[in-house]
NUTI-883750 format. One record per atom (N, C-alpha, C): residue number from 0; residue in one letter; y, z, x. Coordinates in steps of 0.1 Angstrom, whole numbers. Layout:
residues N
- NUM;A;Y;Z;X
...
//
This chain:
residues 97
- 0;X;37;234;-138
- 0;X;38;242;-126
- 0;X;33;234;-114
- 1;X;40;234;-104
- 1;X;36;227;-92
- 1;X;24;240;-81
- 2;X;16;231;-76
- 2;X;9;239;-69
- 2;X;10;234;-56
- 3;X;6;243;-47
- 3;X;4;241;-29
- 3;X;-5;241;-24
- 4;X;-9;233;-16
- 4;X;-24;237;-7
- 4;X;-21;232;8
- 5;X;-22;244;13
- 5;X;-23;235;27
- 5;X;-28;235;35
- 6;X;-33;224;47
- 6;X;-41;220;56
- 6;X;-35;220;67
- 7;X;-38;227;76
- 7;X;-33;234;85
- 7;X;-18;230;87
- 8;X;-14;224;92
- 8;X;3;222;90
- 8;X;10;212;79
- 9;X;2;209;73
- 9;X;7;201;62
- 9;X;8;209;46
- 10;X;20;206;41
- 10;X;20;211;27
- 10;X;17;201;14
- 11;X;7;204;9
- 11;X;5;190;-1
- 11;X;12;199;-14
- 12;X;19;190;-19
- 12;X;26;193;-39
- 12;X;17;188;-48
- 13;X;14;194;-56
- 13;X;15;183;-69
- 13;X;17;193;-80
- 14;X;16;189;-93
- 14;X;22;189;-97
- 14;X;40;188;-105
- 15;X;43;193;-111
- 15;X;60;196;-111
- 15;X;69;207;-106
- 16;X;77;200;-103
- 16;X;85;207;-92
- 16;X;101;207;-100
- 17;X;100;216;-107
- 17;X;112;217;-118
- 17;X;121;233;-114
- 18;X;130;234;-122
- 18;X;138;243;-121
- 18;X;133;256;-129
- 19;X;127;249;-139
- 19;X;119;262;-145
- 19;X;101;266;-141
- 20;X;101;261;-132
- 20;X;89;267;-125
- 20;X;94;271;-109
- 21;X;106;270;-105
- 21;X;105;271;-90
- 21;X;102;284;-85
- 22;X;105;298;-95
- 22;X;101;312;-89
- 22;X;85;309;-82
- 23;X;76;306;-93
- 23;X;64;304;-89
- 23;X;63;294;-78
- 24;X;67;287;-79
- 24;X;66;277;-61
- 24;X;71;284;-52
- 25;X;83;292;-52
- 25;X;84;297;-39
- 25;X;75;310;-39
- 26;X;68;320;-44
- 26;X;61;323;-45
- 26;X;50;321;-38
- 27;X;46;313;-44
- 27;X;35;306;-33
- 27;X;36;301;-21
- 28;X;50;296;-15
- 28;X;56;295;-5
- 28;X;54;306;7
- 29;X;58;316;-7
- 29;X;60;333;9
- 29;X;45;329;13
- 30;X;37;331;8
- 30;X;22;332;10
- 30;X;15;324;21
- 31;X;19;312;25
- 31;X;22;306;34
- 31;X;26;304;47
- 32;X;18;300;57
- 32;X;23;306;67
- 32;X;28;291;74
- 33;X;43;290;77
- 33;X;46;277;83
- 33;X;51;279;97
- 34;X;43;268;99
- 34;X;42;264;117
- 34;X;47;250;120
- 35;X;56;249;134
- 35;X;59;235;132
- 35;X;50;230;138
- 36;X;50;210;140
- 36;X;53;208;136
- 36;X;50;206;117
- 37;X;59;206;108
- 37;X;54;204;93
- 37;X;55;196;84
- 38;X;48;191;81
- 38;X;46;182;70
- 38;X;49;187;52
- 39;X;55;178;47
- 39;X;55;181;29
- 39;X;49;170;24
- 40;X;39;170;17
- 40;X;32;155;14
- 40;X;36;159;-5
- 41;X;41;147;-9
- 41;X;46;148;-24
- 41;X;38;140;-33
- 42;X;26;129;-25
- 42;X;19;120;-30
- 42;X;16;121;-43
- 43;X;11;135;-51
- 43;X;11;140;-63
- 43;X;18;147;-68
- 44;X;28;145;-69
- 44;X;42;156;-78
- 44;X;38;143;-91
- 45;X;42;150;-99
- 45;X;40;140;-111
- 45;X;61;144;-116
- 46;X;63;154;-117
- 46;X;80;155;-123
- 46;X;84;160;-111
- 47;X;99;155;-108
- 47;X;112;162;-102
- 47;X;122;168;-106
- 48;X;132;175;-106
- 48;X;145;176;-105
- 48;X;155;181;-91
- 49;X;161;182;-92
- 49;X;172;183;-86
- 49;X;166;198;-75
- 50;X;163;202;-82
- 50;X;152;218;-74
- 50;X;144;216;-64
- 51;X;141;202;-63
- 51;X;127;195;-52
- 51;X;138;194;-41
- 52;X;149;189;-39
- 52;X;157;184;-27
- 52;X;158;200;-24
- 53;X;163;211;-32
- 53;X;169;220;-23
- 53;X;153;231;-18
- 54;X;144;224;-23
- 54;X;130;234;-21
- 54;X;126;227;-6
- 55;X;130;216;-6
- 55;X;128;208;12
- 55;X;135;214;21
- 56;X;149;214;15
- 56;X;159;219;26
- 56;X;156;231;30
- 57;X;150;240;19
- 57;X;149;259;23
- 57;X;139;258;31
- 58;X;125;248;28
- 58;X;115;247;39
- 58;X;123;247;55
- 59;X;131;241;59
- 59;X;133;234;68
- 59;X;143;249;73
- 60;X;147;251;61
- 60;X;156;263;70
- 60;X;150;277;71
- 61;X;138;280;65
- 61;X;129;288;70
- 61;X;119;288;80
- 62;X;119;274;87
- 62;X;112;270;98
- 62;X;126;275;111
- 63;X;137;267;104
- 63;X;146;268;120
- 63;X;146;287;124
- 64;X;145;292;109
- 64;X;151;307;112
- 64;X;136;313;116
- 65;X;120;304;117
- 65;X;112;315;124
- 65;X;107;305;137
- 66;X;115;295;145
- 66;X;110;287;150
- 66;X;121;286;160
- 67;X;129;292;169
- 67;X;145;282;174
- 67;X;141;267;180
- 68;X;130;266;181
- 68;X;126;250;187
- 68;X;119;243;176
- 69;X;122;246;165
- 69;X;115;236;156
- 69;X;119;224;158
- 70;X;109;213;152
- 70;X;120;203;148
- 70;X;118;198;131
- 71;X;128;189;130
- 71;X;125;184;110
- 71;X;114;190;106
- 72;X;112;189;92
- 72;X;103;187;87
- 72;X;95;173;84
- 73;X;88;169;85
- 73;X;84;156;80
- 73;X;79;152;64
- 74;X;87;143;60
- 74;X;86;144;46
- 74;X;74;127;39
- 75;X;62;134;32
- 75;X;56;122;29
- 75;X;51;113;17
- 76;X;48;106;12
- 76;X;44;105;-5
- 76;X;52;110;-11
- 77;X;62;104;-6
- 77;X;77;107;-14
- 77;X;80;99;-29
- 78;X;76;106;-42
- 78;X;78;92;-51
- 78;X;95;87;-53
- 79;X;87;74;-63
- 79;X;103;72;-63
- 79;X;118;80;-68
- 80;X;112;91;-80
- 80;X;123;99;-86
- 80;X;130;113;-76
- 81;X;119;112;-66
- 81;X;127;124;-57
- 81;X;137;112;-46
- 82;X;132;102;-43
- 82;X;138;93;-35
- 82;X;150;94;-39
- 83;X;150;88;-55
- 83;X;164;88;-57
- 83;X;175;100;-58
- 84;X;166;109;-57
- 84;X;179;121;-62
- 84;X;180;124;-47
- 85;X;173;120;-37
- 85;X;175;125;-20
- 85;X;186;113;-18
- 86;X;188;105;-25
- 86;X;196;90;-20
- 86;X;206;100;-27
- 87;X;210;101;-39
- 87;X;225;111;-49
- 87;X;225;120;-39
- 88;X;222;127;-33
- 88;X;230;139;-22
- 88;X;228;132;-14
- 89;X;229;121;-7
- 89;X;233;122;6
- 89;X;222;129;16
- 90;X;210;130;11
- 90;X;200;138;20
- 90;X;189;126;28
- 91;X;188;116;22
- 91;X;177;109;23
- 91;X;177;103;39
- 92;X;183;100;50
- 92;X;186;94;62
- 92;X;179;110;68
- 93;X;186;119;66
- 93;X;181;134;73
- 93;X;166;135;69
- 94;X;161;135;55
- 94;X;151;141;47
- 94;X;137;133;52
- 95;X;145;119;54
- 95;X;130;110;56
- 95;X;126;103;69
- 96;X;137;103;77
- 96;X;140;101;90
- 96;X;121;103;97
//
């Protein structure tokens, strides 16, 4: 199971960030109160799948829908297995920018 902690605008991961634990991450998400500008720090994710790209993008689209002047999210300690699956969609120029 992946956990969250966060420090004032930053979201730290660790943990796994899988398909069969994401109820519980976004869970923990509602709980959360996101302000821009925001940080995702991944420095400790230990597993990915395919569920970690679209758990960044819903961040970012829950920021535009309580923010109209947000900007990105800032993405950091990105390992290399989420790198690559952000490189396979096509996200990685937007995601890491």
């Amino acid at each position: 199971m992946a956990q969250i902690k966060q420090e004032q605008n930053t979201l730290h991961f660790n943990g796994n960030l899988l398909i069969t634990n994401m109820n519980e991450t976004l869970e923990q998400l509602e709980a959360l109160r996101l302000e821009p500008p925001l940080t995702l720090d991944f420095s400790k994710v230990d597993e990915v799948d395919t569920v970690a790209v679209s758990l960044i993008l819903e961040i970012q689209r829950q920021l535009n829908h309580q923010h109209t002047q947000s900007s990105p999210v800032s993405v950091i300690g990105v390992p290399e297995n989420l790198r690559s699956l952000m490189q396979l969609y096509g996200v990685d120029e937007f995601l890491l920018s």
